[in-house]
C-alpha positions in Angstrom: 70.1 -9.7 74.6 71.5 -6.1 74.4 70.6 -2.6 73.3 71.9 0.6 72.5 72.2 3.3 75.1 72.3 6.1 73.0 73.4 9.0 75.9 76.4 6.8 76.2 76.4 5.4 72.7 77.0 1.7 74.0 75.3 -1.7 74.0 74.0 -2.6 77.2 72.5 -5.8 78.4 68.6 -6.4 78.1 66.6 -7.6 81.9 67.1 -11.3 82.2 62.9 -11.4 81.2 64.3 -10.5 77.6 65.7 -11.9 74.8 65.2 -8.6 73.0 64.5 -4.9 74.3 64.6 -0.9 73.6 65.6 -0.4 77.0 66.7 -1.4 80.7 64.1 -2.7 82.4 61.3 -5.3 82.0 58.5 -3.5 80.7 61.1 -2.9 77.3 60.9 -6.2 75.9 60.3 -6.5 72.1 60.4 -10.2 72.8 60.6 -12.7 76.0 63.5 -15.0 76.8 61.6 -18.7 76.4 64.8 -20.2 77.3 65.1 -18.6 81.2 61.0 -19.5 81.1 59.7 -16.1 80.1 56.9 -15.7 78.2 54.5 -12.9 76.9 50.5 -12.8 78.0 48.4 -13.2 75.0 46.7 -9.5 73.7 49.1 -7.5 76.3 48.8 -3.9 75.8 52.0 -3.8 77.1 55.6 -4.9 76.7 56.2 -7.7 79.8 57.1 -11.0 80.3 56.3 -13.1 82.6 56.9 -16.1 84.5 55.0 -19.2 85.4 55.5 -17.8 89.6 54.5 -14.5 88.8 51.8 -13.9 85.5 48.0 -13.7 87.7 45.4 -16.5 88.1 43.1 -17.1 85.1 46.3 -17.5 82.8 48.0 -20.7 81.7 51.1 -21.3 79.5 50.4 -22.4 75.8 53.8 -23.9 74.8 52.9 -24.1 70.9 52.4 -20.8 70.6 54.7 -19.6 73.8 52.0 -17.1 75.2 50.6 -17.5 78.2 46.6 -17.6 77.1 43.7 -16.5 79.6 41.4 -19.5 81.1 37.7 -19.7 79.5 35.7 -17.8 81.5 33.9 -20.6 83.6 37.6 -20.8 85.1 39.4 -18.7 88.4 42.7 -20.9 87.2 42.9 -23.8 84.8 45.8 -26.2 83.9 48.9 -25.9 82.2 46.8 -26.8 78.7 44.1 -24.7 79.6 41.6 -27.9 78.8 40.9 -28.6 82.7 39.4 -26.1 84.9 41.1 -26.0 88.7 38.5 -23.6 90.0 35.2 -22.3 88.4 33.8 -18.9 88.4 31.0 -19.3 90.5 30.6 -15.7 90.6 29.6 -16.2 86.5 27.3 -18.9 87.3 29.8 -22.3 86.7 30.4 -24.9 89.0 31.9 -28.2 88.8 29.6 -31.7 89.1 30.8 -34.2 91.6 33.1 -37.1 90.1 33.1 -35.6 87.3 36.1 -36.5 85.2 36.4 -33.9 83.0 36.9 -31.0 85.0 34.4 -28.7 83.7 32.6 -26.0 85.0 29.1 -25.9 83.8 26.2 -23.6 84.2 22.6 -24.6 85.4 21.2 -24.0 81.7 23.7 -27.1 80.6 23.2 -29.2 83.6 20.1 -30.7 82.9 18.1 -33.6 84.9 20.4 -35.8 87.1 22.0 -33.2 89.5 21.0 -30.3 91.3 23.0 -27.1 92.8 24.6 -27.5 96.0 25.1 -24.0 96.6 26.5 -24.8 100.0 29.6 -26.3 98.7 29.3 -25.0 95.2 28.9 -28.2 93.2 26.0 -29.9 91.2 25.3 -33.2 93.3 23.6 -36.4 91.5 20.4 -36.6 92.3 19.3 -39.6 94.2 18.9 -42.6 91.5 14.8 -42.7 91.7 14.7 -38.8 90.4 14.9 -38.0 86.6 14.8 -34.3 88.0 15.4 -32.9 91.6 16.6 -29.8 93.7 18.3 -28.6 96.4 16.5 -29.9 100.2 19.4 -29.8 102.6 21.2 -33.3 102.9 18.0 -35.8 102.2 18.6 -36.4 99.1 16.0 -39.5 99.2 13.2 -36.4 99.1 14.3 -33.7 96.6 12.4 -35.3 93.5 10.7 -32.9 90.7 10.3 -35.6 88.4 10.5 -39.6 89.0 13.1 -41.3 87.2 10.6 -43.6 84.7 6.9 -45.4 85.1 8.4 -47.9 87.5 8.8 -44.6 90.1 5.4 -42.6 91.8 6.0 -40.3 94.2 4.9 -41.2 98.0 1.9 -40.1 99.3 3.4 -39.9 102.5 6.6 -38.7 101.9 7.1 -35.3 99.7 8.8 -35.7 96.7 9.7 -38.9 97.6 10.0 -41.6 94.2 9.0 -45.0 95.6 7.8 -48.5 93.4 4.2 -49.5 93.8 5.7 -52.7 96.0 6.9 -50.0 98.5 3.9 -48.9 99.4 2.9 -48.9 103.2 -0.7 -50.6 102.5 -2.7 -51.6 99.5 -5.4 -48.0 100.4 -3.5 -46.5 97.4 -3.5 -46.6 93.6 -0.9 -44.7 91.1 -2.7 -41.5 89.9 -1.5 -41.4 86.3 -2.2 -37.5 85.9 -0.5 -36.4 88.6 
């Protein structure tokens, strides 16, 4: 924890960030003191520790290798194991699905059939359970259908993109058109 002040040819003590330094001050730690919670940022171009108060979002401590390690880039901030987003970058495109469990953010391209993007409150939202497919239509989710879920869906003739059973049908005036 010390160094050598050569002008005055005596050891001085390192910042309280280091365990060892050239110098006085924080930016001249050779390594971190881990014991006070210091720790370096993972391919640093320079010579500073940091805390877990004061390193930027987008970082998260790795305590096997004592570094803190940037987020993927589908995170703002993640967790302390970097495995769980907190916030996606919807900037880059990601955004969380609703309930889901895992805490991932997810593109559009990976999100396929199911959910659609809420870009309202930046979040993929199930789609209602007749669709196999749907998109975004304001807060009916009964009517944003693309696809129906299987043969037992049609879509309405009444109501656009609307999945309904045969039995749901106002009147018996209309058929299933299988080509459409």
């Amino acid at each position: 924890n010390y160094y050598l002040d050569i002008d005055e040819d005596k050891y001085k003590l390192c910042n309280e960030k280091c365990r060892e330094c050239s110098g006085p001050n924080e930016t001249d730690c050779i390594s971190c003191n881990n014991l006070t919670g210091y720790y370096s940022k993972e391919n640093s171009d320079n010579n500073k520790c940091y805390s877990i108060n004061d390193i930027e979002e987008g970082y998260y401590l790795d305590l096997d290798s004592e570094l803190f390690k940037k987020c993927s880039e589908r995170c703002i901030s993640c967790n302390k194991s970097g495995d769980y987003c907190i916030l996606c970058n919807n900037s880059k495109g990601y955004y969380f699905k609703e309930n889901d469990i895992n805490k991932k953010c997810y593109s559009e391209e990976e999100v396929t059939g199911g959910y659609y993007l809420d870009l309202i409150n930046k979040i993929f939202k199930p789609c209602n359970s007749r669709c196999l497919s749907c998109n975004y239509s304001g807060v009916d989710t009964e009517s944003n259908c693309t696809k129906c879920l299987n043969d037992e869906y049609h879509f309405d003739p009444i109501k656009s993109n609307h999945c309904i059973k045969v039995e749901e049908l106002p009147d018996t005036n209309y058929y299933v058109d299988t080509n459409d």
